[in-house]
VEXGUTOR-164278 format. One line per 3 residues: number of its first residue (from 1); their letters; for each residue x, y, z of C-alpha. Coordinates in nm, 4 decimals. Layout:
VEXGUTOR-164278
NUM	A	X/Y/Z  ...
end
This chain:
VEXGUTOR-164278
1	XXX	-0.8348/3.8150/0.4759  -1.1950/3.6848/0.5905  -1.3254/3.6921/0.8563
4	XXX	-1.3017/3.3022/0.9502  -0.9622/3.2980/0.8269  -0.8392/3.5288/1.0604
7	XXX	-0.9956/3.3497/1.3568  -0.8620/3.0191/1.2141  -0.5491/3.1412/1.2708
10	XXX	-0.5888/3.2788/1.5811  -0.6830/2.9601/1.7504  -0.5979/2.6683/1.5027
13	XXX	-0.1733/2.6133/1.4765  0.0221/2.7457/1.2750  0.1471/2.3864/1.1532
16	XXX	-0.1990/2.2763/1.0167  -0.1761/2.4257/0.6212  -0.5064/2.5125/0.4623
19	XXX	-0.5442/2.5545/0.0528  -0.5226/2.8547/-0.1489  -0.4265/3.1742/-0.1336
22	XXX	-0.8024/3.2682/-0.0263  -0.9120/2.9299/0.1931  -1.2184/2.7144/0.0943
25	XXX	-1.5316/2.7051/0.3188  -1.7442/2.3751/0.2472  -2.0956/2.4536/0.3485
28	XXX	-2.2863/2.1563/0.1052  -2.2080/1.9168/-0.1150  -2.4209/1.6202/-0.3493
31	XXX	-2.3249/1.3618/-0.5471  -1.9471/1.4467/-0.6324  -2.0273/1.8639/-0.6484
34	XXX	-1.9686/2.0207/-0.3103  -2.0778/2.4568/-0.3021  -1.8799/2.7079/-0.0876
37	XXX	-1.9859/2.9834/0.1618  -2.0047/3.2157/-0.1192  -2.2255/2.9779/-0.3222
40	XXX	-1.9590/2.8657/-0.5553  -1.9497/2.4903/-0.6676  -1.6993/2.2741/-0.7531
43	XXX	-1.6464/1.9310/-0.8792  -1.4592/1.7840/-0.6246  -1.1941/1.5254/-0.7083
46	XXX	-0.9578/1.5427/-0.3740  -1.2786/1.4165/-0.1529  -1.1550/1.5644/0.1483
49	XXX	-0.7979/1.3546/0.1306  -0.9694/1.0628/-0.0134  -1.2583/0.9745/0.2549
52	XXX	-1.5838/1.0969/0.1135  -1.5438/0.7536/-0.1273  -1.9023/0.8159/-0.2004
55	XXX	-1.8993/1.1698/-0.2602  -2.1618/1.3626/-0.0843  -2.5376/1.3347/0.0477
58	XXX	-2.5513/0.9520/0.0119  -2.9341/0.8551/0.1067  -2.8069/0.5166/0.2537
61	XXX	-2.5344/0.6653/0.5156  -2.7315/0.8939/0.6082  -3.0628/0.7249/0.6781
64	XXX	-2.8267/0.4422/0.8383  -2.6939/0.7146/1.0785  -3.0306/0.8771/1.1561
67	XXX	-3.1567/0.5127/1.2450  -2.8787/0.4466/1.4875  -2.9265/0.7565/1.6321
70	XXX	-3.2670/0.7562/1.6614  -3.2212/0.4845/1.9078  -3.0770/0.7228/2.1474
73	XXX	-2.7164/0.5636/2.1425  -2.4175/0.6948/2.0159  -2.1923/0.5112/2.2423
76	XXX	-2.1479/0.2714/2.4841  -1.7840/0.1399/2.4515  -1.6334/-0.1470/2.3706
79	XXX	-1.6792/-0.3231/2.7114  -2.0267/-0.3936/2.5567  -2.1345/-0.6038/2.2898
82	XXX	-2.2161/-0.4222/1.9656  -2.3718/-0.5723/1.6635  -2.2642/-0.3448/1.3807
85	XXX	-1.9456/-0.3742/1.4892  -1.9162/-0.7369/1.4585  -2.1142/-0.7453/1.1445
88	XXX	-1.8871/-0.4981/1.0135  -1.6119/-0.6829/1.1432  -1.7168/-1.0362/0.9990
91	XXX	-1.7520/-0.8850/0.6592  -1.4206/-0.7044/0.6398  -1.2082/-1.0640/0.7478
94	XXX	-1.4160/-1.2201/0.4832  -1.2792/-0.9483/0.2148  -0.9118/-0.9275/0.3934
97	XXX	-0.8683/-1.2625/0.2411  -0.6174/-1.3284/0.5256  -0.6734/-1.6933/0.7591
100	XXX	-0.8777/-1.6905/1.0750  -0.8696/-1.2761/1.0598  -0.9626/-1.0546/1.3349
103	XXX	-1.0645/-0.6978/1.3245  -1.0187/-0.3797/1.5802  -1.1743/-0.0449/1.5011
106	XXX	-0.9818/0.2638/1.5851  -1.0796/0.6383/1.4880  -0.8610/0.6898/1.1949
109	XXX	-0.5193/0.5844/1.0178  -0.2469/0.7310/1.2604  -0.4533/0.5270/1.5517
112	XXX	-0.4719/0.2035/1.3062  -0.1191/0.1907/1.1878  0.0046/0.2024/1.6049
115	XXX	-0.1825/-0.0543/1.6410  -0.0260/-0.2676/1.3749  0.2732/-0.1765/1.5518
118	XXX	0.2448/-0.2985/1.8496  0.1142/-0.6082/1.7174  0.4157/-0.6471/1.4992
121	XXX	0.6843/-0.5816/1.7797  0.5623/-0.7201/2.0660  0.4885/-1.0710/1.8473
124	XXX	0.8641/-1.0149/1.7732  0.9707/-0.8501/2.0532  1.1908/-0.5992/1.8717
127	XXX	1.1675/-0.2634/1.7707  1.3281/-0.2674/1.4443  1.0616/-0.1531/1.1686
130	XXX	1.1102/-0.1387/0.7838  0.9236/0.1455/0.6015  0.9376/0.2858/0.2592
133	XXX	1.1139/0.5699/0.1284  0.8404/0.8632/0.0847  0.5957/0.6857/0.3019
136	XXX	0.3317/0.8541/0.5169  0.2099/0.6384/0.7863  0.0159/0.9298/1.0497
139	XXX	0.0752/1.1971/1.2794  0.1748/0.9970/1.5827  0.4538/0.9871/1.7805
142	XXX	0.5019/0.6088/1.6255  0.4181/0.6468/1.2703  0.6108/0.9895/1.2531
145	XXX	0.8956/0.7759/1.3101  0.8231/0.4745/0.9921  0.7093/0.7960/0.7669
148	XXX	0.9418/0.8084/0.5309  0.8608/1.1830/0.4029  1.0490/1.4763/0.5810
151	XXX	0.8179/1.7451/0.4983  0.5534/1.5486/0.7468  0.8453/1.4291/0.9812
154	XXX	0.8545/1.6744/1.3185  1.1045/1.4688/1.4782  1.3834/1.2719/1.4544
157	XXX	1.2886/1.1070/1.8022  1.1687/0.7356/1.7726  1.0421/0.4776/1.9588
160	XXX	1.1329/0.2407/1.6660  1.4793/0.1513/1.5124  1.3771/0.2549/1.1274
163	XXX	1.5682/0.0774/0.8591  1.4218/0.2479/0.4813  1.3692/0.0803/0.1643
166	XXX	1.3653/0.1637/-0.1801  1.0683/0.0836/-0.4397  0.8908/0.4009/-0.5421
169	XXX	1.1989/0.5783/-0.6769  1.2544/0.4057/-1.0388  1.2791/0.7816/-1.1240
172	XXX	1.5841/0.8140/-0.9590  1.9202/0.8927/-1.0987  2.0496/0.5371/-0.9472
175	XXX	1.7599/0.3635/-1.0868  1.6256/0.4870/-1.4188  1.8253/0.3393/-1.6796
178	XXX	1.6485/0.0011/-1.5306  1.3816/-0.2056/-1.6312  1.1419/-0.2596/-1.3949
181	XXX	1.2560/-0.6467/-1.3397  1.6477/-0.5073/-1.2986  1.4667/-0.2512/-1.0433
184	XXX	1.2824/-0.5057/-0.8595  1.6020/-0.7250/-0.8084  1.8224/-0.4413/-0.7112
187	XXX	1.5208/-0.3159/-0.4340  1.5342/-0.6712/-0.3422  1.9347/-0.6695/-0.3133
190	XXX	1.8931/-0.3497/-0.0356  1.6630/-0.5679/0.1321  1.9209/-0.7922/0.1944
193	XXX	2.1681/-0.5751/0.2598  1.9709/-0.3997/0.5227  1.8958/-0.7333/0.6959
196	XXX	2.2136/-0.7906/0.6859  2.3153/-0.5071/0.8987  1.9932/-0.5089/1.1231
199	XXX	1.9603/-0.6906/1.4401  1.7931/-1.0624/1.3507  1.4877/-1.0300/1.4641
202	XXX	1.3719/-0.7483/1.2877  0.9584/-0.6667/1.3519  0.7819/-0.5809/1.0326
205	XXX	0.7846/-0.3962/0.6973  0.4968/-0.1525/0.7043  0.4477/-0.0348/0.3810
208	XXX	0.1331/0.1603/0.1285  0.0797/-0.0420/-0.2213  0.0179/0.3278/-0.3539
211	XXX	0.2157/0.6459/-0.1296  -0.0948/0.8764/-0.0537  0.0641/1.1925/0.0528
214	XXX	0.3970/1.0640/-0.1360  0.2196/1.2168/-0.4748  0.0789/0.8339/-0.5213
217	XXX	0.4324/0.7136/-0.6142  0.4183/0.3171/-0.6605  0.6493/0.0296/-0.6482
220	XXX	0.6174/-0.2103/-0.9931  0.3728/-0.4840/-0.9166  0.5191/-0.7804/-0.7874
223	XXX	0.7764/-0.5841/-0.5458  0.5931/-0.6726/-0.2593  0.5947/-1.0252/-0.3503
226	XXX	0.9324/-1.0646/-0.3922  1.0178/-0.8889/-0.0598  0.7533/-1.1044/0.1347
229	XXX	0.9931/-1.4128/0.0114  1.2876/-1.2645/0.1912  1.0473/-1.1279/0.4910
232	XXX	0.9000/-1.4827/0.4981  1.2562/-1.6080/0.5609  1.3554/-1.4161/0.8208
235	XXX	0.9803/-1.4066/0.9694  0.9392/-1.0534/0.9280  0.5585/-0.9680/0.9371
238	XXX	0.4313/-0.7303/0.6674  0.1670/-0.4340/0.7466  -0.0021/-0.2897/0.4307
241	XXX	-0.1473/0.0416/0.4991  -0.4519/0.0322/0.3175  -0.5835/0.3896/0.4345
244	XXX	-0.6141/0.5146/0.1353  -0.6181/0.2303/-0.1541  -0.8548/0.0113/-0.0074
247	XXX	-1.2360/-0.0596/-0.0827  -1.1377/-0.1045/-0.4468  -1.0170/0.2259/-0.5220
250	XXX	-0.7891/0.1424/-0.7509  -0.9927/-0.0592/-0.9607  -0.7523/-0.3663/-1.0283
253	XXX	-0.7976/-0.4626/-0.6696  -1.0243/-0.4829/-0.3813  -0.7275/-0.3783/-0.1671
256	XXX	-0.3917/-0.2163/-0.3079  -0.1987/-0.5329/-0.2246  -0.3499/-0.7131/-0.4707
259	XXX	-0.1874/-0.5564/-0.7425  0.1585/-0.7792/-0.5779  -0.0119/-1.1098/-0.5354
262	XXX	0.0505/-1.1248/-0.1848  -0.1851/-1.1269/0.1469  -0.0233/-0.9794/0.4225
265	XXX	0.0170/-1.0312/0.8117  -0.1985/-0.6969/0.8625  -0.3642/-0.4552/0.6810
268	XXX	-0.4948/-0.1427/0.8318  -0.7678/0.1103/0.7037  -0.9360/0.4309/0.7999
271	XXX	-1.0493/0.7221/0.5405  -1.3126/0.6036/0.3100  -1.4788/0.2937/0.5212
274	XXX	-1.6781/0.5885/0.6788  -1.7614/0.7975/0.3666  -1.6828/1.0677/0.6039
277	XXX	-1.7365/0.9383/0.9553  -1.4431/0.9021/1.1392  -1.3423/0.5110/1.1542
280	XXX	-0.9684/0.2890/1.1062  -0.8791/-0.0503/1.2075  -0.6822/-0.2957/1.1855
283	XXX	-0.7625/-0.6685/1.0315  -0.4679/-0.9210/1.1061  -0.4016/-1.3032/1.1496
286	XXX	-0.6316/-1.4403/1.4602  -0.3076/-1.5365/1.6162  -0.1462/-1.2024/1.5101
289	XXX	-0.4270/-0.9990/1.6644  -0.4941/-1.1883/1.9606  -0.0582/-1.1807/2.0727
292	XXX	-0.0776/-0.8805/2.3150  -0.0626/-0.9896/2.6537  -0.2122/-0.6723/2.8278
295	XXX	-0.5770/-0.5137/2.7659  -0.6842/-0.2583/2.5178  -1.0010/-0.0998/2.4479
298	XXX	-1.0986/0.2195/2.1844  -1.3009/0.4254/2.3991  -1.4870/0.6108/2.0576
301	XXX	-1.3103/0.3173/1.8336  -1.5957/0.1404/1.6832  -1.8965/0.3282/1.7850
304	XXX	-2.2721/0.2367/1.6945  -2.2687/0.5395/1.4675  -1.9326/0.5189/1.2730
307	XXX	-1.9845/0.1244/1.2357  -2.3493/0.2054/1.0478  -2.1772/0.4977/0.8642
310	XXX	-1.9271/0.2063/0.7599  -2.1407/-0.0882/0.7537  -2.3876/0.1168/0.4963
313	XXX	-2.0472/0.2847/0.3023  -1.9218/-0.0414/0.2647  -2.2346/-0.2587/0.1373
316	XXX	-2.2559/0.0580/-0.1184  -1.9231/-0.0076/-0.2646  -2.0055/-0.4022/-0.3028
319	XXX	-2.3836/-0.3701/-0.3951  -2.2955/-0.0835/-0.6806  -1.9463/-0.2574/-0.8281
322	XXX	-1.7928/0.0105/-0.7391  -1.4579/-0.1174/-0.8104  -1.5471/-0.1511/-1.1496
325	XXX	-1.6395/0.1942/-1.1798  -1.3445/0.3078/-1.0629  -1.1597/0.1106/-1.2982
328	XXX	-1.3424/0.3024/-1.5983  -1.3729/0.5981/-1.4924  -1.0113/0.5858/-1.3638
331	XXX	-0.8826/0.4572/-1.7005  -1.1259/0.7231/-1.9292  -0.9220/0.9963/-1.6879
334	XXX	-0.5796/0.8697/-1.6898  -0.5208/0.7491/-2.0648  -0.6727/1.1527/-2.1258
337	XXX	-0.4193/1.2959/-1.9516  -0.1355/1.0761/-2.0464  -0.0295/1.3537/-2.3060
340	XXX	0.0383/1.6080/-2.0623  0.3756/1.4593/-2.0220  0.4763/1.5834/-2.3139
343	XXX	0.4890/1.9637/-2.2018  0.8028/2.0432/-2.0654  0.6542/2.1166/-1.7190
346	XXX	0.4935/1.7719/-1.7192  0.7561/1.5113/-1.5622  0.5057/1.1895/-1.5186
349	XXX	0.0574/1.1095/-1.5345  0.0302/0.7951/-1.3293  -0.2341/0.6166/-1.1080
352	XXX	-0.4478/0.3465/-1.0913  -0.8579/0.3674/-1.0882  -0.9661/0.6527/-0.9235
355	XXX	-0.5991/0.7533/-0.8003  -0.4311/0.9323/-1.0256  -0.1513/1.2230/-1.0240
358	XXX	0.0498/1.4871/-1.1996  0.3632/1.5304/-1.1566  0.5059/1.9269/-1.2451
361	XXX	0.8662/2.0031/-1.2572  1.0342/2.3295/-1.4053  1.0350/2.3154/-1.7290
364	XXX	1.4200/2.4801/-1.7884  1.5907/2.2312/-1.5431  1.3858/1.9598/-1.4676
367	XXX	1.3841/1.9738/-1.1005  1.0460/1.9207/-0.8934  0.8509/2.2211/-0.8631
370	XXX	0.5934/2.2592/-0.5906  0.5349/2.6432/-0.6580  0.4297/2.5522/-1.0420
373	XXX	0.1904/2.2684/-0.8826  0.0323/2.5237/-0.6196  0.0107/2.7203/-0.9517
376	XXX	-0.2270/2.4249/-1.0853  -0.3922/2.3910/-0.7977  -0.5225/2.7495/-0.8181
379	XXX	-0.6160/2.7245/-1.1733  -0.7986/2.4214/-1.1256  -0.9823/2.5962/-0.8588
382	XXX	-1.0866/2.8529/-1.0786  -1.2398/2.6090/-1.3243  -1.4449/2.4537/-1.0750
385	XXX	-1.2230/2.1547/-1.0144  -1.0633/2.0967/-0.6343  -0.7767/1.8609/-0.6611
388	XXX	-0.5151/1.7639/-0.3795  -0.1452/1.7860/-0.3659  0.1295/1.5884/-0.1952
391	XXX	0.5027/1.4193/-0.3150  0.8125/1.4308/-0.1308  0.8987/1.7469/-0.3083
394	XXX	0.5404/1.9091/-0.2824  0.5437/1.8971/-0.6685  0.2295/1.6315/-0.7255
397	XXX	-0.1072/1.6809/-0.7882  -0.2823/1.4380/-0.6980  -0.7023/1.3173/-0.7017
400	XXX	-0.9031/1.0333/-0.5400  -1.2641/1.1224/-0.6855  -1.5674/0.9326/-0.5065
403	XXX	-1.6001/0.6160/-0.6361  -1.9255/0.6660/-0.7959  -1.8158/0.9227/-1.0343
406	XXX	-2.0276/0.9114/-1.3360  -1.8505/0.9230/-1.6724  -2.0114/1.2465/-1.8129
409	XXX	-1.7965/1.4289/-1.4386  -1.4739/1.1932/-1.4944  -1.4987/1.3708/-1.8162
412	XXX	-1.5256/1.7335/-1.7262  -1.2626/1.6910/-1.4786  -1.0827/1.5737/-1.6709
415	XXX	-1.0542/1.8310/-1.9016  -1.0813/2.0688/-1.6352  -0.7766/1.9296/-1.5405
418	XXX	-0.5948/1.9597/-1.9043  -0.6856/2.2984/-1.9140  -0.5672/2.4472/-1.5713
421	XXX	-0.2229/2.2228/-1.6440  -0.1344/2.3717/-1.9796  -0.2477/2.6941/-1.8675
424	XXX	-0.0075/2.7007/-1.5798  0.2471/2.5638/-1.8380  0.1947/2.8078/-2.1112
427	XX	0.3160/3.0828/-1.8264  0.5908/2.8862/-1.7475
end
């Protein structure tokens, strides 16, 4: 054991898992290459859980930090005016596409999706919640309880009445002989059926286009779309959790919604905005945003530093098209592995721009394996390739590589990739 390791445990809990048999230190990093403490580098396609969006070393955040603080303020609260933060905050209505938005910075996801929250049930005064079936909302005491993933669930306390939904599990014995169009109007038939036995004034449906730490399991596009038409009836307000598919990560879209057609009551963010800096929020309806009858403030939410991390991060992503470029890099990465599924311990390759996963199972029975994709995890490792992993069942790789990944390193990973995953096969 090393030396760090052993005081990591010592002080850190026991709850909070780390990587690999022998844990990764991070010392560096450029570009989309970080190096370790023993001078070992890897091309890094997990960007720290999908929120160094433009990799590492990126002139423009930094020199955008040093500015601010140069001034000689890193805080001063939101009781004061602060420019960036409205700039920042003008910009991101704009993109939100939804009417007369506002925008409040938090300090990450968890703190963004409790805000949406409250929004949502004190507008309807109730605290029934819909959330999706292998969703990951935070660690909070409130989006514990709309997570929809028992491996990250500590408690079955709630201060929310949770009704579930289906829509990421075509896969499913129920569901697979389906189409996707007989799968959308069954989903849509639960929906019903759950309104049906909730109270009638239900809050919200807080839900990801793309489940992050669900293994990026997605609903067919449109689902959204046709459950906003039986929200809309009812006047259920819909929260997409744009944490991690938003900023045009997933190439089709500016934000993951897109891909349904829909703009929602509320979408929040966090991860990537920052490339690294720690900044969420929340951009909702004016009328939405402005509902709460008591005051709030963020004491750190918002801060001259994060906003110019953010306000640089973001004009990067615009300025460079780098939606685009996660469209082609994404599709040059996911068509190549698309032939992994046909190894037996290969269940599904799916994704969208630069989110992608791989989905191991045991290759005699079929069931989800998590100890074959820990396998892959360490073989990628030892190819110079750092990749994340996540699903209900522990059993999916999955990547989020900076959005400015050049071709010639969506490549290598690539076949990085292909080569740890039949290796890990070819033993199994």
């Amino acid at each position: 054991m090393s030396e760090l390791l052993s005081r990591h445990r010592a002080v850190m809990p026991s709850w909070l898992p780390l990587y690999y048999e022998s844990p990764l230190e991070i010392v560096s990093g450029s570009g989309s290459r970080v190096t370790d403490a023993d001078g070992r580098t890897y091309l890094d396609f997990f960007t720290g859980i999908v929120t160094n969006m433009l990799g590492y070393d990126v002139a423009e955040v930094r020199e955008a930090v040093e500015r601010q603080i140069a001034k000689g303020v890193v805080h001063t609260s939101t009781l004061y005016l602060i420019r960036s933060q409205v700039e920042l905050a003008e910009k991101i209505a704009r993109l939100s596409g939804i009417p007369d938005a506002k925008v409040f910075f938090t300090n990450s996801g968890t703190e963004a999706n409790e805000t949406a929250l409250l929004l949502a049930t004190c507008a309807r005064g109730s605290d029934e919640v819909l959330a999706m079936r292998g969703s990951y909302h935070g660690r909070s005491y409130g989006t514990i309880a709309v997570t929809g993933n028992r491996g990250w669930k500590n408690s079955s306390l709630s201060p929310l009445n949770v009704h579930y939904l289906h829509g990421t599990d075509h896969a499913s014995p129920v569901f697979r002989g389906m189409s996707e169009k007989e799968y959308v109007e069954a989903c849509v038939a639960d929906l019903r059926d759950v309104l049906d036995t909730a109270s009638p004034n239900v809050a919200c449906l807080i839900a990801e286009p793309i489940q992050g730490v669900g293994g990026f399991a997605m609903p067919p596009d449109g689902l959204y779309a046709a459950y906003k038409e039986v929200l809309d009836e009812h006047g259920i307000l819909f929260v997409s959790d744009e944490v991690q598919t938003g900023w045009g990560r997933t190439g089709t879209s500016f934000f993951g919604i897109g891909a349904h057609g829909v703009t929602p009551d509320a979408m929040t963010f966090a991860k990537g905005l920052g490339n690294g800096f720690a900044v969420g929020g929340v951009v909702a309806r004016g009328d939405l945003m402005d509902g709460l009858s008591a005051l709030g403030v963020a004491t750190f939410g918002g801060n001259p530093v994060s906003m110019a991390a953010a306000g640089a991060t973001l004009d990067h992503v615009l300025e460079h098209d780098l939606q685009g470029n996660a469209l082609r890099q994404g599709s040059l990465i996911i068509e190549g592995l698309r032939p992994l599924t046909e190894l037996p311990s290969v269940s599904d390759v799916r994704g969208k721009g630069l989110m992608f996963a791989v989905e191991m199972v045991d290759p005699r029975t079929g069931a989800p394996s998590s100890p074959l994709a820990g396998k892959v995890l360490e073989a990628a490792r030892e190819r110079g390739l750092l990749v994340g992993k996540g699903g209900v069942h522990g059993n999916v790789l999955r990547m989020a590589p900076p959005l400015t990944l050049s071709a010639e390193d969506a490549a290598e990973g690539r076949d990085l990739l292909i080569d740890a995953v039949r290796a890990v096969d070819a033993e199994a």
